[in-house]
C-alpha positions in Angstrom: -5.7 -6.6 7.0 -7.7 -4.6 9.2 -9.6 -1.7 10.1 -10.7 1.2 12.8 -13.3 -0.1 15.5 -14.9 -3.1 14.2 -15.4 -6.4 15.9 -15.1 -8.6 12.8 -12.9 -9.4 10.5 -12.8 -7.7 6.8 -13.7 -10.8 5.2 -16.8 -10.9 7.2 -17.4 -7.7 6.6 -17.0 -7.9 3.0 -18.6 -11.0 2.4 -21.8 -9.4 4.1 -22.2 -6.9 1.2 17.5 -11.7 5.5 18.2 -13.8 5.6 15.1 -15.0 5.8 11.5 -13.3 6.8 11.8 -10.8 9.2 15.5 -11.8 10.1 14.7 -15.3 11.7 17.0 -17.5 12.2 19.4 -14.8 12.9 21.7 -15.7 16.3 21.6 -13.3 18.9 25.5 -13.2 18.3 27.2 -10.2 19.7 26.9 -7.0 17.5 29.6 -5.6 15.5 30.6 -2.4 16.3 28.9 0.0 13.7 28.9 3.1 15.3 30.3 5.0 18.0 28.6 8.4 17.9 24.7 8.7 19.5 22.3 8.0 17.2 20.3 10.4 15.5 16.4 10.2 16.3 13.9 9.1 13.7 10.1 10.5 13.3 6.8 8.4 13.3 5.0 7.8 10.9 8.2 6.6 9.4 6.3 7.2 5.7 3.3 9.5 5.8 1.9 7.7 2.8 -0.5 5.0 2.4 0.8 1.5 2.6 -0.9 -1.0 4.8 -0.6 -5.3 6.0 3.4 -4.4 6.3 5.1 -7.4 5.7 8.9 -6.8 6.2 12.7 -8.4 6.1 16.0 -7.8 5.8 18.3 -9.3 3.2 22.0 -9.2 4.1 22.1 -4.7 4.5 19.0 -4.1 2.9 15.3 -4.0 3.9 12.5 -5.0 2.0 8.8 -4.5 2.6 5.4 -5.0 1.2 2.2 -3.5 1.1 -1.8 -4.2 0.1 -3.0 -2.4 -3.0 -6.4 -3.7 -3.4 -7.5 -3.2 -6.8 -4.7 -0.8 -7.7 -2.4 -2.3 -10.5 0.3 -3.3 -10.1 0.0 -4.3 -7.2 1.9 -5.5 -4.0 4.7 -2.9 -3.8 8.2 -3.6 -2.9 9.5 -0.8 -0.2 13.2 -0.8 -0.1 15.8 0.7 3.1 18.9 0.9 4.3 18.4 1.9 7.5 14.1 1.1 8.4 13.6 4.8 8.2 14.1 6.0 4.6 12.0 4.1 2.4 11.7 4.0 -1.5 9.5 2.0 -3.8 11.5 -0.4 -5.9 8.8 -2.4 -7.9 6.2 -4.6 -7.8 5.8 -8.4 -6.9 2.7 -8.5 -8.4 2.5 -7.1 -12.3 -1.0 -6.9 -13.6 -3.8 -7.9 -11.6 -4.7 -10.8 -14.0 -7.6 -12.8 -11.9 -10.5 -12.0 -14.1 -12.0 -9.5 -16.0 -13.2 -7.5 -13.0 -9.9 -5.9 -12.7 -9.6 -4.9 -15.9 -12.6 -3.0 -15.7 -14.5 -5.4 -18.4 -18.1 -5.5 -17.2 -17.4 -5.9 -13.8 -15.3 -4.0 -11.0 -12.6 -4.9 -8.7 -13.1 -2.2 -6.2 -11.6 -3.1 -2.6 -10.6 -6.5 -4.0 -7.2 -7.8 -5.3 -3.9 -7.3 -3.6 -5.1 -8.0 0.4 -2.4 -8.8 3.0 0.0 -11.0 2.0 3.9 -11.8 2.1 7.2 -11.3 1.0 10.2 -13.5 2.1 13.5 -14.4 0.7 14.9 -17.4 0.2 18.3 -18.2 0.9 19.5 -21.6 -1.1 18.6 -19.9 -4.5 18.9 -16.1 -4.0 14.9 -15.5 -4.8 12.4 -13.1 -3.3 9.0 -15.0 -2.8 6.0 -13.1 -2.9 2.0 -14.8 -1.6 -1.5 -13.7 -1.4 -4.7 -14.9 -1.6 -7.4 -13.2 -4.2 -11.0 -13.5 -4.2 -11.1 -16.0 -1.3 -10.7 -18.2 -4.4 -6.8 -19.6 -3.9 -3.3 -18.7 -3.8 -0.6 -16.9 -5.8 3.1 -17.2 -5.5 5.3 -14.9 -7.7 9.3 -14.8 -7.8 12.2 -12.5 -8.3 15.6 -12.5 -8.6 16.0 -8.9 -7.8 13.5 -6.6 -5.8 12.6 -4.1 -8.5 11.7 -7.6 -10.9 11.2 -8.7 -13.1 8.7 -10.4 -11.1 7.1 -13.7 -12.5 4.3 -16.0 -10.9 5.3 -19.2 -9.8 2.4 -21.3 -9.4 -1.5 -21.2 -8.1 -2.5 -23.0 -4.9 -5.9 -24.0 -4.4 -6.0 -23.0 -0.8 -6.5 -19.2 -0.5 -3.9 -18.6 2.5 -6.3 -15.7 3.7 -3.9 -12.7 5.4 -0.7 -15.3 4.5 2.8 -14.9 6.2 5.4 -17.0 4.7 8.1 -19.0 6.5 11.4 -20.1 5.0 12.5 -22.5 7.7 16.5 -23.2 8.4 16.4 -26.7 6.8 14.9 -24.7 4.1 11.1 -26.0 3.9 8.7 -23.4 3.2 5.6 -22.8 5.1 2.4 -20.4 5.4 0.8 -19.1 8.6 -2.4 -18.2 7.4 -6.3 -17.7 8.4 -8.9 -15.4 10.4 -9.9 -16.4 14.0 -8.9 -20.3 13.6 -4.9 -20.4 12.3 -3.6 -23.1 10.4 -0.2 -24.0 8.9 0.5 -25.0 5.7 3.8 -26.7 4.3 4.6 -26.2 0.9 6.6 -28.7 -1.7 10.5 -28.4 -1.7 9.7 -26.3 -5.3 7.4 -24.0 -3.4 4.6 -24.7 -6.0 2.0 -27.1 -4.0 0.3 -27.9 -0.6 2.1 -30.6 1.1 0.0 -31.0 4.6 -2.0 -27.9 6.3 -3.3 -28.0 9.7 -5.6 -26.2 12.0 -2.6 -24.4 14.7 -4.9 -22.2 17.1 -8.1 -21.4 17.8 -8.5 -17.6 19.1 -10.4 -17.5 22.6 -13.5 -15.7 22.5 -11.9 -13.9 25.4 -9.8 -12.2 22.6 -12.3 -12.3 19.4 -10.5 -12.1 16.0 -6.8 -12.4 14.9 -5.9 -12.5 11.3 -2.9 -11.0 9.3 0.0 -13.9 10.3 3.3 -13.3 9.7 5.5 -16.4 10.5 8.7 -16.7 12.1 11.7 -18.5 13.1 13.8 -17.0 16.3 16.2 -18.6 18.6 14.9 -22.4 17.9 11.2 -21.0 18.1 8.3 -20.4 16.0 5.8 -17.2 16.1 3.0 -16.6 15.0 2.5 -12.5 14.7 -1.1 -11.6 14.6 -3.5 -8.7 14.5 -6.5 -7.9 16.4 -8.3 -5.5 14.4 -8.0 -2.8 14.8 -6.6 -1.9 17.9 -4.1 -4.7 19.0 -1.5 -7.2 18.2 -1.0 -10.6 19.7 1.7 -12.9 19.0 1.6 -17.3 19.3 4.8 -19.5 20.0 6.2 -22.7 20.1 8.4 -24.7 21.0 7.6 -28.1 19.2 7.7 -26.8 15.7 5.7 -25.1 13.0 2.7 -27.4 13.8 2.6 -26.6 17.7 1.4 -25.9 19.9 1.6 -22.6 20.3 0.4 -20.8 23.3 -0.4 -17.2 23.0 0.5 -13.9 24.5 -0.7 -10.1 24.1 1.5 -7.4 22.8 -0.3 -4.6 22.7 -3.6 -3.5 23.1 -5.2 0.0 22.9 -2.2 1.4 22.6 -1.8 5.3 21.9 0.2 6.0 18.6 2.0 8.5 16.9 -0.1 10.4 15.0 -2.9 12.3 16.7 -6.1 11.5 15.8 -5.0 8.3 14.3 -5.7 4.8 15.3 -3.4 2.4 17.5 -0.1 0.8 15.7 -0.6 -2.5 14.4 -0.8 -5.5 11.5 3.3 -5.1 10.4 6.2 -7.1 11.2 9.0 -7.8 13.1 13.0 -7.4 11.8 16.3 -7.5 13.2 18.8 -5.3 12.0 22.5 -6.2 11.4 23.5 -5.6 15.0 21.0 -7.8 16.3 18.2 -4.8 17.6 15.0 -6.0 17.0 12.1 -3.2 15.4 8.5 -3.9 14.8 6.8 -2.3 11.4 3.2 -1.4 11.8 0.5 0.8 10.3 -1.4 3.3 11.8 -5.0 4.1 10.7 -5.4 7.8 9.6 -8.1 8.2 7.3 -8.7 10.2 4.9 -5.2 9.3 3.8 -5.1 5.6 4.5 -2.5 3.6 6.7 0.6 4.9 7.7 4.2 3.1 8.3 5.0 3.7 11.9 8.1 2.2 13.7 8.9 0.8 17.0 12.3 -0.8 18.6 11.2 -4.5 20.1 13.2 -6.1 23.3 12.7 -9.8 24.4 12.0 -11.4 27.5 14.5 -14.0 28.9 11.2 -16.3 27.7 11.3 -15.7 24.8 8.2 -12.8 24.5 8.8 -9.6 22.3 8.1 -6.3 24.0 7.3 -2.9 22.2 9.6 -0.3 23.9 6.9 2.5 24.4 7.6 6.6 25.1 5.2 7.8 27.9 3.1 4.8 28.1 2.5 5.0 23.8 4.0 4.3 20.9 6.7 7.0 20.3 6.6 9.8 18.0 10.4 9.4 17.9 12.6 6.9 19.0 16.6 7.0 18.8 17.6 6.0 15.0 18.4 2.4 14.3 22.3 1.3 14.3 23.1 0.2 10.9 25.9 0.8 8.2 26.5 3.9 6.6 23.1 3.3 3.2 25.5 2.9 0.0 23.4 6.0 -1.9 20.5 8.0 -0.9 16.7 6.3 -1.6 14.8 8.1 -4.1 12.1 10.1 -2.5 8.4 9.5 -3.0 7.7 12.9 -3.5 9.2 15.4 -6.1 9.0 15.9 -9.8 8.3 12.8 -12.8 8.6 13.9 -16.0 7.9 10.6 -17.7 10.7 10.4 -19.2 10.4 6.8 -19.7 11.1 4.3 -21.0 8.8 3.2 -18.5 6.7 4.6 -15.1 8.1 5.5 -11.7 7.1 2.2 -9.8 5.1 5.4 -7.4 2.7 5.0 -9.9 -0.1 2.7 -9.9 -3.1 2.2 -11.9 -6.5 2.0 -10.9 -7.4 -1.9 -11.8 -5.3 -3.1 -14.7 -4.8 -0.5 -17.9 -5.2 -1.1 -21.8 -1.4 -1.1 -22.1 -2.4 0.3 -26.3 -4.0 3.8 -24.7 -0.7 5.1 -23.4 3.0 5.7 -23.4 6.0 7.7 -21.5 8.6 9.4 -23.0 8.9 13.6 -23.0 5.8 12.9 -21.2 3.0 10.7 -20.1 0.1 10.3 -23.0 -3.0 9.5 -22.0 -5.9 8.5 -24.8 -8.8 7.5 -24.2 -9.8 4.0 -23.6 -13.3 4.0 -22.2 -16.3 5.8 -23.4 -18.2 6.7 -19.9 -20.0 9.3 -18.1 -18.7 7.4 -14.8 -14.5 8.0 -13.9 -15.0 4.9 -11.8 -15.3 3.2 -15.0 -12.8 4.6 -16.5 -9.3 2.8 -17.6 -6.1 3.9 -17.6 -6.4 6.3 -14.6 -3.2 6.8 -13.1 -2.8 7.1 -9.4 -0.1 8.1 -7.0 0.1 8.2 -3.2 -0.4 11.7 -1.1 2.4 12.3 0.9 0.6 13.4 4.7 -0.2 15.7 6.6 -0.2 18.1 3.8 1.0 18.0 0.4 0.0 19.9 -3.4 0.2 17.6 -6.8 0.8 20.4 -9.8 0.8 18.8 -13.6 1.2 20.4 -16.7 -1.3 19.1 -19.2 -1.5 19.6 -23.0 -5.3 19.1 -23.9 -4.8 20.4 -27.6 -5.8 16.3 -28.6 -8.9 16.3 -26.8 -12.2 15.3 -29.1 -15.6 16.6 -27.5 -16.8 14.4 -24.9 -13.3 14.1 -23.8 -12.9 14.4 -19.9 -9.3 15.0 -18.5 -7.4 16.1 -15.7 -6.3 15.6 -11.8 -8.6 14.4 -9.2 -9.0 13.8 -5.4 -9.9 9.5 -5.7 -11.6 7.6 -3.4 -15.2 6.0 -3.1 -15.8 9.9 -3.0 -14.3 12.3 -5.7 -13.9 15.1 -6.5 -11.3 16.4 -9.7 -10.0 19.3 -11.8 -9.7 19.5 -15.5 -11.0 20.0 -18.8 -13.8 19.0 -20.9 -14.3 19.3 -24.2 -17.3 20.6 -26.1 -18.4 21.4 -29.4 -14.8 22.2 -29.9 -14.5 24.3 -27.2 -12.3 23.3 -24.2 -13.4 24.3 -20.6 -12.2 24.4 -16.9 -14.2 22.7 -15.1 -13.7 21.6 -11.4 -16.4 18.2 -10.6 -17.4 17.4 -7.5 -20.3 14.4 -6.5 -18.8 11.1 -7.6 -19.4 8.7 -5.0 -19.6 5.0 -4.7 -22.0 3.1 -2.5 -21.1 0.4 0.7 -20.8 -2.3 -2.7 -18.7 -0.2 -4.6 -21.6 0.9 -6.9 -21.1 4.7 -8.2 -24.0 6.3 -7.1 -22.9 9.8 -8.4 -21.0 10.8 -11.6 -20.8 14.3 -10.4 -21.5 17.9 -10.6 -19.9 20.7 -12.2 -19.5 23.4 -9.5 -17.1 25.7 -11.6 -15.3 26.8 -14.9 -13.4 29.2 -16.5 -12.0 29.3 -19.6 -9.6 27.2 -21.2 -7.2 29.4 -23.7 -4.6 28.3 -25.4 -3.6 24.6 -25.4 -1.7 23.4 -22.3 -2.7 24.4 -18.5 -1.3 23.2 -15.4 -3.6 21.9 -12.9 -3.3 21.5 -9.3 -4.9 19.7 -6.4 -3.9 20.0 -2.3 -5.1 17.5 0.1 -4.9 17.9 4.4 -4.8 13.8 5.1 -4.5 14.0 8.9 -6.6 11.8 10.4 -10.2 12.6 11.1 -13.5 14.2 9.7 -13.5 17.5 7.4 -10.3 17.6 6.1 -10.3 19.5 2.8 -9.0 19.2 -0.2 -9.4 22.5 -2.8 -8.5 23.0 -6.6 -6.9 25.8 -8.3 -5.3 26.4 -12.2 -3.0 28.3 -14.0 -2.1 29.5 -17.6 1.7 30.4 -17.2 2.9 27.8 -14.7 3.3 30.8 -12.5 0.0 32.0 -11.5 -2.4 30.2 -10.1 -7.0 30.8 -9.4 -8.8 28.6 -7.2 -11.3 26.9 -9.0 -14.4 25.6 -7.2 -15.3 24.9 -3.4 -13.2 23.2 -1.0 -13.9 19.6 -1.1 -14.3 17.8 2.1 -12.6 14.3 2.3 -14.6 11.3 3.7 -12.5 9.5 6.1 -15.3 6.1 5.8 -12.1 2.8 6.5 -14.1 0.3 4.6 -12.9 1.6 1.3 -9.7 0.8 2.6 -7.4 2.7 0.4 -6.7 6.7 1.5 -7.3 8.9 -1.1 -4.6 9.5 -4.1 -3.7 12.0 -6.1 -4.9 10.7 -10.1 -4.5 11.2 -13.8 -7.2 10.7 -16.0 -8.7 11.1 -19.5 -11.6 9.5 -20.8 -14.3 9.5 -23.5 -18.2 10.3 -23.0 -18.9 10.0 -26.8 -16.3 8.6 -29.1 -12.6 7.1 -28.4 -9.4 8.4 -30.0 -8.6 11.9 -28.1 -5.7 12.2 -25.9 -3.4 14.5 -23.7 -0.4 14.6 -22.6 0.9 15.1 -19.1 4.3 16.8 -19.7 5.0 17.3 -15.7 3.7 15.8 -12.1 5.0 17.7 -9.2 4.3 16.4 -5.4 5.6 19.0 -3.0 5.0 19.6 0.9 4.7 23.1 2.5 
C-alpha cells in the first residue's frame, strides 16, 4: 500500500508518528472464439471511486477484487465483474473490525489503521474464497466464504503479520503468502490454511531500486512471480523458476509512467488476471487525491521469457484501451451510484462505517434510523457515522432527513469526511432546530482532532424533515471545492455556507466520502431518520 512521492514505505512512515489468484495456473491454451464483432473501447479509471492495494482474480466467468478500507467497517470489500470494466460491490470479507477497542471507537481511535493491503484468492478443491491481511503489525487474519457476498467467517490468526500479503494457491494445492516491505519472504501455510508451516527470506530489494512492498503471488506457465510496488510511482515484478522459495531474479515494469487521469499519480500496486480467452490485464490504482485511489486498467503481453509487458497508448497508460473479450455478463451489475432507500433488511454493502458501529443505535427498513450513540462535541468521535464512496470527477449526495426525534445537543446531517471536514445539518437547541453548515474539523499528522469546527451559516429549520445536499469536485490536485446547499420541498434548493476547499494531504490515505451522522453533545436517546440517499453525476 502506497502513496504519492515518498521514498519510504507507509509502515515507516506510520510507525514514525479462477481458478486460482489472478488466473495462474491457467494454460496459454488457444482461445475460444467469443466474439466476432470489434470490441467496444473501455474508459480509465475503470471506477472513479476510491478503492486502493487491488488485489484481483477470476473465478470460472466472474471477477473478483479487493480493496483497503483502513479503519472503515466493514472492511475489505469484495468488487465483482463480468467483463474487468463494470464493477459492483458484493460484500465484505472482513465483517466488523474486531482487533481491539480502538476500532470501536472505545477510548482510543483506529484512524488510518485496520484493513491495509491484503488478498483475496480462491481455492479450488473446496470451492472457498480466502481472504488475508495483516492488522496492527501485530499478526495475521484469514477469513472464508463460500460465496462472494458472505457470509464471511474468520478462519484462524497467524502470529506472523504478512505485511502487504498476496496469497498463492499453488496447483498441488498448498497455500502460500508473498509478503513483506523491502526484504520479501515466503511463507507456506498448513494443508487447512490455519498455521505457518516454514517462511523464508525470498529477495532483498537493491538499493538501486529502494522499496517494494504490496506482493501479490502467482503461478504462470510453470513459474512463480512475485508482483510488487515501488511506491509510488512504479511496479516491479520477481520470478522463478525453482519454485516458491527461489530464486527469483527481478525485472522493472514500469516506472514513471504517465496515467490516465490528469493530474493524478502513475498506475500501480493492483494485479494481474487472465480473462477466459487467455488475454492477460493488469488492475492498478491511480493516486488522485482529494478523492483517494482510483481503479485503472491495462491489457498485459508476455515476452517469449516469460516477462509481462503493459501495453501503453502514446508512451502512457491509456485513457482507453479496446474492451476485454469475454462472454456476454449474465445481468447487468448494480451501479455504485443512484438512489438507497434503506429498505432493508439490511445496508447496501456501498456502505461502510466509520470504525465499527453500536449495532443497538440503528436500523433499516422504510429508512435508515440513526440514534445517537455517543455524546461528543468532536464527529471524529462519533459512532455510527455512515459513509459511502464519491463517485469522481464530480458527483452531488441529496438525503432526505426527518429530524423531528432530535433532543437538544443533537447534531445531525451530511458531511464532506476526511482528516478535514466540513458538513451540513441540523442542530438542536433549546427545542429549536437549526440549519447549520460546520466547517473546521480537522485531525492532526497522529490523527488527533485538532478542530471540532465552526459554524459559518444557518437558516431556519421549519417543519420536520429537510433534504440536505453536499457536491464534491475529486479530480486530482489542490483546491477542489466542495459546497452545501438545502431544501424544504425536495424541489428547491439555497446554498448554505462557503465553498469548502478539499485537502488533497495522501497520508490520510482514504479520499474523502460522502457521510451520515447523528450524535449527542449533552444527553443520548434522539434520533433521525434518513428516508432517502441519492448519488448522482452531472
Amino acid at each position: 500500500m502506497s502513496w504519492p512521492h515518498q521514498p519510504m514505505s507507509r509502515r515507516r512512515a506510520l510507525t514514525a508518528a479462477t481458478c486460482l489468484t489472478a488466473g495462474a495456473l491457467l494454460p496459454p491454451a488457444a482461445a475460444p472464439d467469443l466474439a466476432t464483432a470489434a470490441p467496444a473501447t473501455y474508459p480509465n479509471p475503470v471506477i472513479w471511486q476510491d478503492f486502493a492495494d487491488i488485489d484481483v482474480i477470476r473465478v470460472g466467468d466472474t471477477f473478483y477484487a479487493s480493496a483497503s478500507t483502513m479503519h472503515y467497517s466493514p472492511g475489505a470489500p469484495v468488487l465483482r465483474s463480468y467483463d474487468l470494466v463494470n464493477w459492483e460491490i458484493a460484500g465484505h470479507s472482513v465483517p466488523a473490525l474486531d482487533f481491539g477497542a480502538k476500532y470501536d471507537l472505545n477510548g482510543a481511535r483506529g484512524y488510518v489503521r485496520g484493513i491495509w493491503a491484503s488478498s483475496l484468492a480462491y481455492r479450488p478443491s473446496n470451492r472457498t474464497f480466502y481472504w488475508l491481511g495483516q492488522i496492527d503489525f501485530a499478526r495475521s487474519y484469514v477469513y472464508t466464504a463460500t460465496a462472494a457476498e458472505g457470509p464471511w467467517n474468520r478462519l484462524t490468526t497467524i502470529s506472523t503479520p504478512y505485511y502487504d500479503a498476496g496469497l498463492l494457491v499453488d496447483s498441488d494445492d498448498t497455500l502460500y503468502v508473498a509478503y513483506g516491505n523491502t526484504t520479501i519472504s515466503v511463507a507456506q501455510l498448513s494443508p487447512d490454511g490455519r498455521t505457518q508451516v516454514r517462511t523464508q527470506q525470498v529477495f532483498t530489494t537493491p538499493s538501486s531500486v529502494g522499496t517494494l512492498e504490496g506482493s501479490r503471488f502467482y503461478k504462470i506457465n510453470g513459474r512463480y512471480y512475485i508482483f510488487l510496488t515501488r511506491p509510488a510511482n512504479g511496479q516491479y515484478i520477481l520470478k522463478s523458476s525453482g519454485g516458491p522459495f527461489g530464486p527469483y531474479t527481478m525485472r522493472q515494469v514500469l516506472l514513471d509512467l504517465r496515467g490516465p487521469i490528469p493530474g493524478g499519480g502513475v498506475p500501480h500496486q493492483g494485479g494481474l488476471v487472465q480473462t477466459q480467452n487467455g488475454a492477460w490485464y493488469y488492475l492498478a490504482f491511480v493516486d488522485a487525491y482529494p478523492g483517494g485511489r482510483m481503479p485503472a486498467l491495462a491489457p498485459v503481453t508476455w515476452t517469449s521469457d516469460g516477462w509481462p509487458v503493459v501495453q501503453l497508448v502514446d508512451g502512457a497508460w491509456g485513457a482507453s484501451y479496446p474492451s476485454p473479450v469475454v462472454p456476454p455478463p449474465p445481468r447487468p451489475v448494480t451501479p455504485m451510484t443512484g438512489v438507497d432507500t434503506f429498505d432493508g433488511p439490511a445496508l447496501n454493502p456501498r456502505w461502510e462505517w466509520n470504525h465499527n458501529p453500536d449495532n443497538t443505535k440503528w436500523s433499516v427498513g422504510g429508512g435508515l434510523t440513526l440514534r445517537t450513540a455517543t455524546v461528543t462535541n468532536d464527529l471524529y468521535w462519533a459512532r455510527n457515522t455512515l459513509t459511502h464512496r464519491i463517485q469522481g470527477p464530480t458527483s452531488t449526495a441529496t438525503v432526505q432527513l426527518d429530524h423531528s426525534a432530535m433532543r437538544d445537543g443533537d447534531r445531525a446531517g451530511l458531511a464532506l469526511l476526511r482528516d478535514s471536514s466540513a458538513w451540513i445539518g441540523v442542530k438542536r437547541d433549546g427545542g429549536v432546530p437549526r440549519l447549520v453548515m460546520v466547517n473546521g474539523l480537522t485531525m492532526d499528522g497522529s490523527w488527533n482532532t485538532t478542530g471540532t469546527g465552526t459554524e459559518v451559516a444557518s437558516a431556519a429549520a421549519p417543519g420536520s424533515r429537510v433534504w440536505l445536499r453536499a457536491s464534491a469536485d475529486i479530480r486530482p490536485g489542490t483546491g477542489r471545492l466542495g459546497s452545501f446547499s438545502y431544501s424544504t420541498d425536495g424541489t428547491t434548493f439555497t446554498r448554505l455556507g462557503p465553498a469548502f476547499s478539499l485537502g488533497n494531504d495522501w497520508r490520510f490515505f482514504m479520499g474523502y466520502r460522502f457521510a451520515l451522522f447523528n450524535h449527542a453533545t449533552q444527553a443520548l436517546g434522539g434520533a433521525v431518520r434518513v428516508t432517502r440517499f441519492d448519488l448522482s453525476t452531472p
